[in-house]
N, C-alpha and C positions, 0 to 999 in steps of 0.2 A: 298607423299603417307604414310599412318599410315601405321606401322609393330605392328601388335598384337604377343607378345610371348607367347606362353602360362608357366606358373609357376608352378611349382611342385607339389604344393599342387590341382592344378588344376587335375594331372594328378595320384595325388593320392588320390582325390575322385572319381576317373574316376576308380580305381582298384581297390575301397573299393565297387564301384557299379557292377564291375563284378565280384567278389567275391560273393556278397550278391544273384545277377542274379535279378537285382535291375527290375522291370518293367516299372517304371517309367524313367526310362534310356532307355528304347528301342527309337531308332531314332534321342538320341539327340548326339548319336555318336559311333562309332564302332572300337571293336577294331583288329589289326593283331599280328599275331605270326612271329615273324621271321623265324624260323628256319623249319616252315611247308608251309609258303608261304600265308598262308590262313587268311581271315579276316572276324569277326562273331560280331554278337551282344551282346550289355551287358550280354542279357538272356539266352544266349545257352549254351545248359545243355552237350555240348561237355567239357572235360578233358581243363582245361584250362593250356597253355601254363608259362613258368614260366616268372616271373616279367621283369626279365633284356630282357628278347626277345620279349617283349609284345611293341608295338607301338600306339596310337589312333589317331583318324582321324575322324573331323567332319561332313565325310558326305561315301558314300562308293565309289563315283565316286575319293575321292581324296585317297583314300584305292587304288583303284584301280590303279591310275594314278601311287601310288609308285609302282606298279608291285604286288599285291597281288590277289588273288582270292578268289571270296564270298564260304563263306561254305558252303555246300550241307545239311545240316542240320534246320540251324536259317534260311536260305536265308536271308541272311541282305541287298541283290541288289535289294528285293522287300521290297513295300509300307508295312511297320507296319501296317496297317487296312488290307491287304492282309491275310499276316498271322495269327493276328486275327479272321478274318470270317473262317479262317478255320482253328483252333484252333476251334472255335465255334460251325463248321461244325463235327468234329471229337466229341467234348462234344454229341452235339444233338445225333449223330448216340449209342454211347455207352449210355444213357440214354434209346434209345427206346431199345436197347440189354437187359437194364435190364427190364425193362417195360416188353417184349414180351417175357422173358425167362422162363422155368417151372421151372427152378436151376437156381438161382444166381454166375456168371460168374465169376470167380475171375479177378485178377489184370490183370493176365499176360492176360487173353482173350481178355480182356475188351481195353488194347493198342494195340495187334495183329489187331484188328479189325481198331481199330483210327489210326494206320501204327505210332506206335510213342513206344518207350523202355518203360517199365512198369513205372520208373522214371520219367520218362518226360510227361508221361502221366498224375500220379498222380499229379504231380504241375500244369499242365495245367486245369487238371480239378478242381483243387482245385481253381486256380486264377478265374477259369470262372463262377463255380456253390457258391464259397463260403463255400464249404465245402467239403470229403474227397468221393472217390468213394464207401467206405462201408457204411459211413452215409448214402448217396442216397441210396445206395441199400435196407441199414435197414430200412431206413423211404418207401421204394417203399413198402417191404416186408409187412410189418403194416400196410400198408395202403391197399393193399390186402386182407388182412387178414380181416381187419373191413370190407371188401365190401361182402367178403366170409362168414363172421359172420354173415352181415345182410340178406344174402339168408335164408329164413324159409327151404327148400328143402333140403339142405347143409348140413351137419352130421358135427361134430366139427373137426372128423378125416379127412373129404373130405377138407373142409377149411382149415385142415394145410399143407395140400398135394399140396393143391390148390394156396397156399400163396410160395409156393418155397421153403419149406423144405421137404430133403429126409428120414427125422424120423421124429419122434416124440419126441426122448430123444432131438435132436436139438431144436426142437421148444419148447419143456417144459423147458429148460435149459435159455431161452430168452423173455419168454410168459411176464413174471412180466413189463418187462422193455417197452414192448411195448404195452401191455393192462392197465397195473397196477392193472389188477386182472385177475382171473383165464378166458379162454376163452368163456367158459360156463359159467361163472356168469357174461361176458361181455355182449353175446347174452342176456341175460336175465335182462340188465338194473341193474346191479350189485346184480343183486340178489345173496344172503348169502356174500355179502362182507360189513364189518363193517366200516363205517365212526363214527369215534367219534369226537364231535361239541359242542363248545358252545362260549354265545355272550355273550363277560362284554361290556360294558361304557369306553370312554374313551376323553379325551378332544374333538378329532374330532368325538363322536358320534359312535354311536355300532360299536362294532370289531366282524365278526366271524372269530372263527379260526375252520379247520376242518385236522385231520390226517389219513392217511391209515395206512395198516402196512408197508409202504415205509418209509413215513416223512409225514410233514406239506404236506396238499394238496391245503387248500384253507386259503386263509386269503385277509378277505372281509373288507372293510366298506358301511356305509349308516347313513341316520337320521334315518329309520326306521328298528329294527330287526324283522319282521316280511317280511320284505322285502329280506332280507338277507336268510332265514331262505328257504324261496320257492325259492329261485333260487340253494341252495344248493341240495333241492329236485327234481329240476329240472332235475340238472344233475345229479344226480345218484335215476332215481324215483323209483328203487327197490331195492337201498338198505340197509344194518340195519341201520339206522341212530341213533346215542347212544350219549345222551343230558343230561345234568344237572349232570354228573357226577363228583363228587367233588375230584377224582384224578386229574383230567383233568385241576382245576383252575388255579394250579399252571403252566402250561405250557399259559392258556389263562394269566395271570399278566405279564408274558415276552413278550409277544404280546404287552399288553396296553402298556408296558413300551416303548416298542419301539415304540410307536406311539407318545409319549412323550419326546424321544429320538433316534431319529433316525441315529444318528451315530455309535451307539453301534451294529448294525449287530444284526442278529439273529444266533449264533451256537446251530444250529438244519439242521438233516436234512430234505432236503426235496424232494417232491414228485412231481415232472414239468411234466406235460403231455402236448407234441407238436411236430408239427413235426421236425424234423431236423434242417431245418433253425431257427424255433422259438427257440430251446435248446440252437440255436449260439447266439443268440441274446441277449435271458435272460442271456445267460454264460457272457455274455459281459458287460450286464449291473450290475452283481455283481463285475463286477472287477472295476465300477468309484470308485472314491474313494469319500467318505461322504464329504459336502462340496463344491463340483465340478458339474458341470454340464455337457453335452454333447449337442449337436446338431443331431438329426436324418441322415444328410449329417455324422457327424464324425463315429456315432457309424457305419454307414454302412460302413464304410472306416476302420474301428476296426477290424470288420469280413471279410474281404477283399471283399466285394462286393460295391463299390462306387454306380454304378448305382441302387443299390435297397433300395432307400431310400423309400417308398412307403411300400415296402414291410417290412421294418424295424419298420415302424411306426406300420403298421397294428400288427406284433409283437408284439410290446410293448403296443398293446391297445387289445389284448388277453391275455395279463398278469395275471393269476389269484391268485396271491401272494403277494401283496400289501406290501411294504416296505422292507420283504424280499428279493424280486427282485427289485430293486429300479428304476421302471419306473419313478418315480417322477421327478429325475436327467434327465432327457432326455426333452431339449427344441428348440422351431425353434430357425433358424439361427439368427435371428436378436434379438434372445435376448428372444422373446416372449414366456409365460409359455405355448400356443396349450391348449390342451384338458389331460382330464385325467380321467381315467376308473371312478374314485372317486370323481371325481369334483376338478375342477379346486384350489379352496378355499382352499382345504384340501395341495392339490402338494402347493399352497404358502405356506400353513402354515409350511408342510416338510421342506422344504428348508429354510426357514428363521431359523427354530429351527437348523437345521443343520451348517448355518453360524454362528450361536454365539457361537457351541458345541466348 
């Protein structure tokens, strides 16, 4: 009969995974405390016992057999998909809390309800949704807000009352970050909000760049600037649009340049309008580094949602900051360049200037 020993280093990746509350360790073994009796999964967000009293065990039946008892918290004596779905189940319910609430619930509500410590909540929601329970709520809130803006009936003040703030000094203190212009000049198709734009040439063919008083808002390509030019109008068809301004060249030649070199970064800021998820996404895609590439599978694995690769893609092909946010680095798994807002041509020719940088 083989005797398998298990090695130390075995057992001190085993402690650097419950340390970390590693997830990807859930099921592939558990561990007990001696001195409480009790034996719990990588991921359980209970007080971890100290080193020397700590035991593992690869499965919870052989936890068991040494005389220990499953924790009343992780339940490690049920199926991982178990407590997932309900994990899941606890997310879904505090989603619709925020959804149906006239005030946004804070932390402590929002676990009271999911039956989980405000801690354990936020990581659970975070591992599930991919991002943090105030982003959801902020991105709920805005997006309220636009559907309350789009009612003609609706007074600006009704919509903010409407949208789940209890002032107004709240909501004007936040309005920028989730309109990026005033409420009343959102209703009204930006009206009196000043976009300044303009399109040079550049190897790959017209660049717009456009800025608000945030940062860079848009930066476009095409073969055609007249092309360029009506979709910028599109999106915002009421408002100043301010063109040919010879201040302005000098920030439009940092553009070309980086279309010329696209490893140098743009430092500038900028102005990302999207929602929640999308902000995770683009934040992720400025962190590859010039050079590198990624896979839609990794980047979603980045922002800790594995399964929403779909919706990562979709992300990254609403990108509307070309280079800056460097969707171009983003390729399928096998290697293949996909699609690109820009066309395809232009993302090889990115990435080729960026391996010889």
């Amino acid at each position: 009969m083989n005797v398998i020993t298990r090695t130390e280093p075995v057992e001190d990746a085993r402690w650097q995974a419950v340390l970390s509350r590693d997830v990807a360790s859930d099921g592939r073994f558990v561990y007990a405390v001696r001195t409480t009796g009790v034996y719990c999964r990588p991921t359980c967000p209970s007080r971890r016992g100290r080193r020397e009293n700590v035991a593992f065990y690869d499965t919870s039946a052989a936890a068991e057999a040494a005389g220990y008892r499953p924790c009343r918290r992780c339940r490690p004596n049920e199926a991982a998909a178990t407590v997932a779905s309900r994990h899941v189940a606890a997310v879904a319910r505090a989603c619709r809390m925020m959804d149906e609430a006239e005030e946004m619930p804070d932390l402590a509500a929002l676990a009271a309800a999911a039956g989980l410590s405000p801690f354990h909540f936020h990581r659970v929601f975070k591992a599930v949704t991919g991002i943090t329970p105030r982003a959801y709520g902020a991105a709920r809130r805005a997006r309220r807000l636009r559907e309350e803006l789009a009612q003609a009936d609706v007074s600006v003040t009704e919509a903010i009352y409407g949208a789940g703030f209890n002032s107004s000094s709240r909501f004007y203190a936040a309005s920028n970050a989730m309109l990026g212009i005033t409420p009343t000049a959102y209703r009204r198709g930006g009206e009196d909000a000043e976009i300044r734009f303009a399109i040079g040439q550049s190897s790959l063919g017209a660049v717009l760049v456009a800025t608000s008083d945030k940062g860079v808002c848009a930066i476009a390509l095409a073969d055609d600037p007249e092309v360029l030019a009506r979709d910028l109008q599109d999106r915002f068809p009421r408002a100043s649009l301010v063109g040919d301004d010879p201040a302005f060249a000098a920030l439009v030649a940092r553009v070309v340049g980086l279309v010329d070199a696209p490893s140098l970064g743009l430092d500038l800021p900028l102005d990302l309008r999207g929602t929640a998820f999308q902000q995770r996404v683009w934040q992720a895609l400025r962190e590859v580094p010039p050079g590198s590439t990624v896979s839609y599978a990794d980047l979603a694995r980045r922002i800790g949602r594995p399964e929403a690769v779909r919706a990562v893609a979709n992300a990254c092909a609403a990108n509307g900051l070309a280079i800056a946010v460097p969707c171009h680095r983003v390729v399928r798994r096998d290697g293949d360049l996909s699609g690109y807002r820009w066309g395809v041509e232009r993302k090889r020719a990115l990435l080729a200037r960026e391996a010889k940088a």
